[in-house]
C-alpha positions as CSV (number, residue, x, y, z in Angstrom):
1,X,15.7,-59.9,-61.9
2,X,15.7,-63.3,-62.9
3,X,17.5,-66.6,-65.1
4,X,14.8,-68.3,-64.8
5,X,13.4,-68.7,-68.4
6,X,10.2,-69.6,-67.9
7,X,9.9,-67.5,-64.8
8,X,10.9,-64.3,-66.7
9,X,8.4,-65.3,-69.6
10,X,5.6,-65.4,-66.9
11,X,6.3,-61.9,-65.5
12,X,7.0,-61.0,-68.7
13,X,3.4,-61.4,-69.8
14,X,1.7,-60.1,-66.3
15,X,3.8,-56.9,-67.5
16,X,2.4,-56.5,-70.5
17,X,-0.8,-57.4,-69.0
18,X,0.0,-54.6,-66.5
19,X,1.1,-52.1,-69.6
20,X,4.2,-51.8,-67.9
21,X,7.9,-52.0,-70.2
22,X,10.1,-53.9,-67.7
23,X,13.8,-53.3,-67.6
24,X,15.6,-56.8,-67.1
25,X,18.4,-58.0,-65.0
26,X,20.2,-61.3,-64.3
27,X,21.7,-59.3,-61.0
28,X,22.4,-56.6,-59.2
29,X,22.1,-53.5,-62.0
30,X,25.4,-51.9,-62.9
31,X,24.4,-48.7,-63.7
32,X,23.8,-47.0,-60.5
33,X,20.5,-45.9,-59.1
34,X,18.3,-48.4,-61.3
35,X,18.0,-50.8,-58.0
36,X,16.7,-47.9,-56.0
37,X,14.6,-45.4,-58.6
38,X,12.7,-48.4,-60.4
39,X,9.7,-48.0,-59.4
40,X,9.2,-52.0,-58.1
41,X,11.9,-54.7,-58.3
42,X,10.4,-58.4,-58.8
43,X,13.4,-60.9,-57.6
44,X,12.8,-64.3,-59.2
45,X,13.8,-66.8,-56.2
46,X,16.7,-68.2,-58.0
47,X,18.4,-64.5,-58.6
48,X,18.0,-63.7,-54.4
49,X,21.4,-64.5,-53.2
50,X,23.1,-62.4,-55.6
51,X,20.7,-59.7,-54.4
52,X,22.6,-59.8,-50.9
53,X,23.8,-56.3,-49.8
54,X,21.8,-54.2,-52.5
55,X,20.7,-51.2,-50.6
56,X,17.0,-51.6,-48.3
57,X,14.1,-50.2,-50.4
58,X,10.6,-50.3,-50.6
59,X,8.7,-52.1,-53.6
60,X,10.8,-55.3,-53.7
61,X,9.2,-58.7,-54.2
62,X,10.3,-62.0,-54.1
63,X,8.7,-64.2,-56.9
64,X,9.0,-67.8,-57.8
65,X,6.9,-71.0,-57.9
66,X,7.6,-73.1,-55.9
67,X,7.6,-70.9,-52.6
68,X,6.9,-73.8,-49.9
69,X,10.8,-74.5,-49.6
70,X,11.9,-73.7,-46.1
71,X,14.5,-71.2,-46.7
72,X,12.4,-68.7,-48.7
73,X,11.5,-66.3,-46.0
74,X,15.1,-66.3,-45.2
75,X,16.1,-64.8,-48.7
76,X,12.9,-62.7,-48.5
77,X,14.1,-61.3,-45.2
78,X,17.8,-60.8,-46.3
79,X,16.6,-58.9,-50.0
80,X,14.6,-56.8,-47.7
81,X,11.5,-58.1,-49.4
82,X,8.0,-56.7,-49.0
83,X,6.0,-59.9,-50.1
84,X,6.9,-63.5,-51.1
85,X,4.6,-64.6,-54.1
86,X,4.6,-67.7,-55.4
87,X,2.9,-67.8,-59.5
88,X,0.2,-68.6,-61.2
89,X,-1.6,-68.1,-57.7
90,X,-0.6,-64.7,-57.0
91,X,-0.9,-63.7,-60.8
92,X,-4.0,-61.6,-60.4
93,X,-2.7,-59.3,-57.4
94,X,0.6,-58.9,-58.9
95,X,-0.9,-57.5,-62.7
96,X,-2.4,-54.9,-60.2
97,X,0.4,-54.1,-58.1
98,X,3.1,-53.6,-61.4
99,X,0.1,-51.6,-63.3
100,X,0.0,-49.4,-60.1
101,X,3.6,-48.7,-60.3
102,X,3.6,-48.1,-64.1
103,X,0.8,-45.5,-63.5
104,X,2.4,-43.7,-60.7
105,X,1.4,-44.2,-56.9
106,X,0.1,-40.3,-56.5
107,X,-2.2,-38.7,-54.0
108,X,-5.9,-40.2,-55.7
109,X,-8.1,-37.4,-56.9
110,X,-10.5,-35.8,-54.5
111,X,-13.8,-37.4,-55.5
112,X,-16.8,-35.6,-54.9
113,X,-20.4,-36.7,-55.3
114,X,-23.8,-34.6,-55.8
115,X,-27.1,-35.6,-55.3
116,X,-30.2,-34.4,-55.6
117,X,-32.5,-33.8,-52.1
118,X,-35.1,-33.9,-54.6
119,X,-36.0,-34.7,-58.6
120,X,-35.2,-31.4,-60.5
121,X,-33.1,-30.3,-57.6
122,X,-30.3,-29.0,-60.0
123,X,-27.9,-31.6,-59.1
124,X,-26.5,-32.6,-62.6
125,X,-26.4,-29.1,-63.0
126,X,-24.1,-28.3,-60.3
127,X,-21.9,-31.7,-60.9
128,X,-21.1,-30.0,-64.4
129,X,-19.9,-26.4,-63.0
130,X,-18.3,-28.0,-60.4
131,X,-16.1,-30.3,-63.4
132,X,-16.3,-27.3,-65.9
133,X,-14.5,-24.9,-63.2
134,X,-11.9,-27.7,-62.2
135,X,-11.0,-27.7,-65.9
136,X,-10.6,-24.2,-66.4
137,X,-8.7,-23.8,-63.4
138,X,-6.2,-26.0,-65.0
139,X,-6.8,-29.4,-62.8
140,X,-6.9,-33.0,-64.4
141,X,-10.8,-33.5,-64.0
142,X,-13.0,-36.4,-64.9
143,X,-17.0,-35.9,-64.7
144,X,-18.8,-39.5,-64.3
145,X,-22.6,-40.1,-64.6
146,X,-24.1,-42.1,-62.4
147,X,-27.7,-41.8,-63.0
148,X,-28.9,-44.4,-65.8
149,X,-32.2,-42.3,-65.7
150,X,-31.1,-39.1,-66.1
151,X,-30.7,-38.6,-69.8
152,X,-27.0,-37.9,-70.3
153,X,-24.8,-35.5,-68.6
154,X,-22.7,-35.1,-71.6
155,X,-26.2,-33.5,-73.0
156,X,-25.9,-31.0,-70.3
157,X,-22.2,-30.5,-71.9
158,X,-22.8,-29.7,-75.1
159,X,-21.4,-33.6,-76.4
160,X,-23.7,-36.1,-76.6
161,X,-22.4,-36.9,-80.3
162,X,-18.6,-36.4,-79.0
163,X,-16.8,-39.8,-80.1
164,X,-15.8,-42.1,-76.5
165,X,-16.5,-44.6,-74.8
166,X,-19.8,-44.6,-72.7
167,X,-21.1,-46.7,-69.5
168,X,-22.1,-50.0,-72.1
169,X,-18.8,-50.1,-73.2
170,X,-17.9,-51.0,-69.6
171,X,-20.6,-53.0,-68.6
172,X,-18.5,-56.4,-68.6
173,X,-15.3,-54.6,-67.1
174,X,-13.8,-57.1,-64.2
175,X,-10.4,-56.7,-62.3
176,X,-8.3,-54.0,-62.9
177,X,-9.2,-50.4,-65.4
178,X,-6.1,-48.5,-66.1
179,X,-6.5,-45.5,-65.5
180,X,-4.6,-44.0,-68.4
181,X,-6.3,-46.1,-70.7
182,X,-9.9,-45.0,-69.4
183,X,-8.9,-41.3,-69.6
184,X,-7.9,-42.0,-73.4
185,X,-11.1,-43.8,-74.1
186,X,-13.8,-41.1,-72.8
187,X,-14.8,-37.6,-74.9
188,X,-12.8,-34.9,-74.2
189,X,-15.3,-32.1,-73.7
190,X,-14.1,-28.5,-72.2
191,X,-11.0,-29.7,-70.6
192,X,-12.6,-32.5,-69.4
193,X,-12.8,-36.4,-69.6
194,X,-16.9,-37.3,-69.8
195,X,-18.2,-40.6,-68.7
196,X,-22.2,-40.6,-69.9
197,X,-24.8,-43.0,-70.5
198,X,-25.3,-44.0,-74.3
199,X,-28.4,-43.8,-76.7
200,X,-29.7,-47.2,-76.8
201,X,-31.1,-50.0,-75.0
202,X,-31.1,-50.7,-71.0
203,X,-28.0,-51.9,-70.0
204,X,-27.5,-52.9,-66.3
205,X,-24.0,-51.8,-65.0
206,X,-22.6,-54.3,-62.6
207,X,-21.1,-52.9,-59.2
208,X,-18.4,-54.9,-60.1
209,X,-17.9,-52.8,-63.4
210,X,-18.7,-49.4,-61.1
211,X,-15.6,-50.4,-58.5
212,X,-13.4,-50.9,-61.5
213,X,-13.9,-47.5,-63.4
214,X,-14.2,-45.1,-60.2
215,X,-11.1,-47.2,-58.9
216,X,-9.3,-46.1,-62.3
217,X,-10.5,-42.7,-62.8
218,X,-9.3,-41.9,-58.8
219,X,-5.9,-43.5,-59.5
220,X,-5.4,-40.6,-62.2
221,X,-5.4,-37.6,-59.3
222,X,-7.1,-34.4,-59.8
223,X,-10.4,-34.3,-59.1
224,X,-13.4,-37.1,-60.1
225,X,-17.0,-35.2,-60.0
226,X,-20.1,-38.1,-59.9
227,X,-23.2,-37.2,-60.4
228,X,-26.0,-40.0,-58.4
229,X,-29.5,-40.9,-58.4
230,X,-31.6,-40.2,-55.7
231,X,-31.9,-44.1,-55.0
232,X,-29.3,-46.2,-53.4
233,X,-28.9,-49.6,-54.8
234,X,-26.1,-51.8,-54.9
235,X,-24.3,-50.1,-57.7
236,X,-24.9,-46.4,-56.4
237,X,-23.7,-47.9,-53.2
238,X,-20.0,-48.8,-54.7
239,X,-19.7,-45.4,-55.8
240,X,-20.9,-44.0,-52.5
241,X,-18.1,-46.1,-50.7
242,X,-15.1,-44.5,-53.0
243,X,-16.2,-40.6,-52.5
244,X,-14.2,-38.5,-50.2
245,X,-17.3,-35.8,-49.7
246,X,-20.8,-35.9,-50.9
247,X,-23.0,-32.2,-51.4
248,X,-26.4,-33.0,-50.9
249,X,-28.5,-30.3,-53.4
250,X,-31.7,-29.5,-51.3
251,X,-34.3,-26.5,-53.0
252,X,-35.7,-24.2,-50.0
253,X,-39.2,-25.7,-49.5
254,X,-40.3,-28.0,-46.9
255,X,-41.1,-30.7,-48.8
256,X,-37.6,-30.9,-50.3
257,X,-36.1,-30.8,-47.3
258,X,-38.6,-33.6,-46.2
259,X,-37.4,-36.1,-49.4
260,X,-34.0,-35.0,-48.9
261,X,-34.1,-36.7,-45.3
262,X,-34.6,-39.7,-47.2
263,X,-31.6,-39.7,-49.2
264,X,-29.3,-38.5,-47.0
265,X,-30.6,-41.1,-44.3
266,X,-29.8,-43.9,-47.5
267,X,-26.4,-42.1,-48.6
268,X,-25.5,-42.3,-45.2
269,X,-25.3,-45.4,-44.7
270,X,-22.1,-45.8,-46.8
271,X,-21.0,-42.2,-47.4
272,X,-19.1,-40.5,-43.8
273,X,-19.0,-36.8,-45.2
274,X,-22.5,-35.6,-46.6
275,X,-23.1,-31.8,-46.7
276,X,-25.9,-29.7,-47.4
277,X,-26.0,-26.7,-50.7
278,X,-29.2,-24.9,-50.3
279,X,-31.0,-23.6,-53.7
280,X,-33.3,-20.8,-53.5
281,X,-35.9,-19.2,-53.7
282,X,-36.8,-20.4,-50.2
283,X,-40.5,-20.9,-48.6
284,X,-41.4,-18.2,-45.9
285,X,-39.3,-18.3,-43.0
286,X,-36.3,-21.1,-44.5
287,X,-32.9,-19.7,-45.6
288,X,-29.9,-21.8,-46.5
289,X,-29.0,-22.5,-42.4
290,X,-32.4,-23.5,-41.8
291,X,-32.2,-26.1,-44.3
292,X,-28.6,-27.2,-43.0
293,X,-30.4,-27.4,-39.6
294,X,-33.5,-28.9,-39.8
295,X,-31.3,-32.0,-42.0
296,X,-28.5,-32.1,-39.5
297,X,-25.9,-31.4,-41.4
298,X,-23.1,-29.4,-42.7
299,X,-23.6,-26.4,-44.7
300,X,-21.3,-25.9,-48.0
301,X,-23.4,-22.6,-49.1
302,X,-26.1,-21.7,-51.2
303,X,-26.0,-22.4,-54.8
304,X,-26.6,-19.5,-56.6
305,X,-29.3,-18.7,-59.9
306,X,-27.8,-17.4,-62.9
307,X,-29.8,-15.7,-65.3
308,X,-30.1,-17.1,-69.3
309,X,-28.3,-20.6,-67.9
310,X,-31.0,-22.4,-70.3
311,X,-30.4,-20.0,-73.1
312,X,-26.5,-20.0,-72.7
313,X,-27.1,-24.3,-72.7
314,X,-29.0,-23.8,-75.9
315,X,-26.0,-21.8,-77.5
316,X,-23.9,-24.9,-76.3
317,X,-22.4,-23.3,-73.6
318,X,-21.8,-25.5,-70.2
319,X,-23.0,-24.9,-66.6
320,X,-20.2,-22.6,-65.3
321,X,-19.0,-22.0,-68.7
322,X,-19.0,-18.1,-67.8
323,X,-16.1,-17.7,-65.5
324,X,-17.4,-14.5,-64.3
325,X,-20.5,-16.1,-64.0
326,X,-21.9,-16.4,-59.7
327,X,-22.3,-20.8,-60.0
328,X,-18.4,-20.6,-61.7
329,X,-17.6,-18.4,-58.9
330,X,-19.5,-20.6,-56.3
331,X,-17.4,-24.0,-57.6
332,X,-13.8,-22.0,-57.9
333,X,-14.6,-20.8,-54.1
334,X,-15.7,-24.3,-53.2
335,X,-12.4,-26.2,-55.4
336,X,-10.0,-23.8,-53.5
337,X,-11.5,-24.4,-50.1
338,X,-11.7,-28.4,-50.6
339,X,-8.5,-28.8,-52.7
340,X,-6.3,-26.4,-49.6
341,X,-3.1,-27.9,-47.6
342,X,-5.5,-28.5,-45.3
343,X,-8.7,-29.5,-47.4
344,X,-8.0,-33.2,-46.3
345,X,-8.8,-32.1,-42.6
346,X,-11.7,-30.4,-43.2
347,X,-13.1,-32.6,-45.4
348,X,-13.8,-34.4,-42.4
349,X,-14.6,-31.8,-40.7
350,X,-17.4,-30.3,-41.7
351,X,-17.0,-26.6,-43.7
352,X,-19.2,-23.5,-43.5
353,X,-19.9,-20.9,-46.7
């Protein structure tokens, strides 16, 4: 809301930077309700006095250039305005604050991270059911590798020539992802958006580039599934800091349990909620509460075999691509138990099988 010219060019372009379509005023909106349903109102600082009496509303923003005169906190204060900016300074903040509301301020997705206690643990495995179930249960699901070593998860799913966007294509990401636009970019495989590693060369992944993506893919809702490395570096690290639970795969052997202190010692440093899944068979005298135990932490349950999982890969079928089959019945049990009314409590506190 604005007769400033140039003003209104500037926010103009930070819209389109944004990918938002503004809807333009000189004042107060006629038609009624467009004040209060829009989803953020930007007040130039020559448009705030006619903005006296429109009804109190979170969202609004006073925006002008030259905010050092003495009076603007006054007209900030009597618009009801959250924030005074004052442009080109506050440019950057403001790109992400209009592409927020063009996107839709939702709940963020539940973001859940699996690592392995140990190589060959069956982590990637499980970070694929666990998507691949999400899917099928009808939930907005994104699966994001995060294992440059690991070969590929979209191999895993079947789609490792599926056209999309893959990790390189991000590696010089800085600021702001939209969310909607990732989504778009990434192969669609069984229900599913797929973020994977390519083919060719090393390419280093900034964290900077890591923050951005995981920021965007969480903005979408639903759930995010991540699958890690076993090391913690400064990348794995930013994704560590944006999960809401992590499951920790341990196998039932001593010295899985041993290397799986490690990690969990190194995930914990940034990651509050780390549970244990178990994988048998176990050594003489271990069960899935034994392993829990002896790495002090909580128990999710035991992950179960399925027999012909290799062969059913072969024939291009996913980890929990059988819904009838006992790991797609261990991830729908786990999705219904995390994603409850009251999943966000115990999600800090610590569940049982």
């Amino acid at each position: 809301m604005t007769e400033d010219v140039e003003l209104l060019d500037d926010l103009l372009r930070l819209c389109a930077a944004a990918g938002a379509e503004p809807e333009v005023h000189h004042s107060l909106p006629e038609r009624r309700g467009s004040w209060e349903q829009a989803p953020m109102v930007l007040v130039g600082d020559d448009a705030a006095r006619r903005c006296r009496g429109a009804a109190r509303r979170r969202g609004v923003m006073l925006v002008g250039r030259d905010q050092d005169v003495p009076d603007v906190w006054r007209r900030a204060v009597e618009i009801g305005a959250e924030y005074v900016l004052r442009l080109p300074d506050s440019e950057g903040w403001l790109v992400d604050q209009i592409a927020n509301a063009a996107e839709g301020v939702g709940r963020p997705a539940l973001t859940v991270g699996v690592i392995g206690g140990r190589g060959g643990s069956g982590a990637s495995t499980l970070a694929c059911a666990l998507a691949v179930t999400a899917a099928r249960a009808g939930r907005r699901t994104m699966l994001i590798d995060g294992d440059p070593l690991g070969g590929g998860i979209d191999v895993l799913l079947g789609g490792e020539r599926t056209e999309g966007m893959r990790w390189p294509d991000f590696a010089h990401s800085k600021g702001r992802v939209g969310g909607g636009a990732l989504e778009e970019s990434l192969p669609a495989l069984h229900g599913l958006r797929v973020l994977s590693w390519g083919r060719d060369d090393w390419v280093v992944i900034p964290p900077s580039a890591i923050q951005a993506v995981l920021a965007a893919a969480r903005r979408l809702g639903g759930v995010v599934v991540v699958d890690l490395p076993r090391r913690v570096d400064e990348a794995v690290a930013e994704a560590l800091a944006q999960l809401d639970l992590g499951l920790l795969v341990v196998p039932g052997e001593l010295r899985a349990v041993a290397a799986a202190k490690r990690v969990a010692s190194m995930a914990g440093m940034v990651l509050d909620d780390l549970r244990v899944v178990a994988r048998g068979p176990y050594a003489a005298g271990l069960d899935e509460r034994w392993v829990a135990q002896a790495l002090g932490l909580p128990l999710v349950g035991e992950l179960p075999l399925e027999a012909g999982l290799l062969a059913a890969q072969d024939g291009g079928a996913p980890p929990g691509g059988s819904a009838r089959g006992p790991l797609a019945r261990f991830c729908t049990a786990f999705w219904e138990r995390a994603l409850a009314p009251e999943g966000v409590a115990s999600r800090t506190a610590g569940g049982a099988s």
